[in-house]
C-alpha distance (Angstrom), angle and dihedral (degrees) to the residues before:
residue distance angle dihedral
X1 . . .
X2 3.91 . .
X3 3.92 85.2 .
X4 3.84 83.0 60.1
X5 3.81 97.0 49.4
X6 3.79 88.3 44.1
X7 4.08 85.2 63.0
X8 3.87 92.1 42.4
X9 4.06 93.0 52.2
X10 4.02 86.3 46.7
X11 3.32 94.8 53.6
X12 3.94 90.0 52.7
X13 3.77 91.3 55.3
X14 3.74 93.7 -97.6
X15 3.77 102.7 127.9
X16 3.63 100.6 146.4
X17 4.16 90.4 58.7
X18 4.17 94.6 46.9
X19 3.30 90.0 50.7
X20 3.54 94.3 46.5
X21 3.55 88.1 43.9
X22 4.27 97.1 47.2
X23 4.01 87.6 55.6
X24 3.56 92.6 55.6
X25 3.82 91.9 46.1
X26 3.68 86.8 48.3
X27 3.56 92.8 44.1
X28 3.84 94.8 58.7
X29 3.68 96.8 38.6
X30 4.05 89.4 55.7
X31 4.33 82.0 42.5
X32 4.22 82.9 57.1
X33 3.39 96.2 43.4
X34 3.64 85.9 -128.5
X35 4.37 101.7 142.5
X36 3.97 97.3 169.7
X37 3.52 134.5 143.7
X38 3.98 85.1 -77.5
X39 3.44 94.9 57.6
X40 3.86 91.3 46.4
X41 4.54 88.2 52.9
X42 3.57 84.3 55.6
X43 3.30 103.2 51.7
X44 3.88 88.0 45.4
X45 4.06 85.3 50.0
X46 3.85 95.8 50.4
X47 3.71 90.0 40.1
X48 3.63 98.0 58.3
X49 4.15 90.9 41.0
X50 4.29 86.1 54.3
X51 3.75 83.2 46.1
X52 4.01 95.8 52.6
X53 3.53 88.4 43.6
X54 4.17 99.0 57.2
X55 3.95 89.8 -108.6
X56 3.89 92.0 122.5
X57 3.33 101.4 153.1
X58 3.92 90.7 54.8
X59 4.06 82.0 47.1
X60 3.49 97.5 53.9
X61 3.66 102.2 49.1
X62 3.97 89.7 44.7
X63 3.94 96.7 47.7
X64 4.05 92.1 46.9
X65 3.87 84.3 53.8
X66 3.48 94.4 51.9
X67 3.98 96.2 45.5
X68 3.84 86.5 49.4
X69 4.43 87.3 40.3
X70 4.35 86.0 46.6
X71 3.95 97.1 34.2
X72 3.99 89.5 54.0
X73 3.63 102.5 44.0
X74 3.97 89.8 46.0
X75 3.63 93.8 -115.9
X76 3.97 88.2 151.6
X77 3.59 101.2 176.8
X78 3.79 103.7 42.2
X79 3.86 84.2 42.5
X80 4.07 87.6 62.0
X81 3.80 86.7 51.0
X82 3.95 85.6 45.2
X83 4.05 84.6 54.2
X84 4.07 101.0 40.8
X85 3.84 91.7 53.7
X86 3.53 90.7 51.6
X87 3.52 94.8 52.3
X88 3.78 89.8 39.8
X89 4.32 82.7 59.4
X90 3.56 90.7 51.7
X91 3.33 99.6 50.1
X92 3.98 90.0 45.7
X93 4.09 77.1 59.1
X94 3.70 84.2 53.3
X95 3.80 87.4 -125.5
């Protein structure tokens, strides 16, 4: 659910507060051991907000977890996603 009010507070123009938000969702889900398909969206979500705001290196290491999180819990489609937002970071690198 917080993943999903993370998105909603984006879309208003209030990065700072979803990504706020998304580490504290991801922060509890790693504190419950829970490592679902869930967890792997929001990694993908904070990932790509880190990426839009220059923090690459944060973006990197959050959107290989989540291809790795998506890729193993067959979650084909949001894996893809996982995958073209890493290559979209790379290519912001100009690499």
């Amino acid at each position: 659910v917080l993943h999903l009010l993370a998105s909603v507070e984006n879309r208003l123009g209030l990065a700072a507060s979803a990504i706020t938000r998304l580490q504290r969702a991801i922060a509890l889900q790693e504190l419950l051991g829970h490592h679902s398909g869930v967890h792997g969206t929001q990694q993908l979500l904070l990932g790509a907000l880190l990426r839009d705001q220059g923090r690459y290196d944060e973006a990197l290491t959050l959107l290989h977890a989540a291809v790795s999180q998506l890729t193993e819990g067959s979650t084909i489609d949001f894996a893809a996603g996982a995958r073209l937002a890493l290559m979209q970071t790379w290519l912001d690198l100009g690499q």
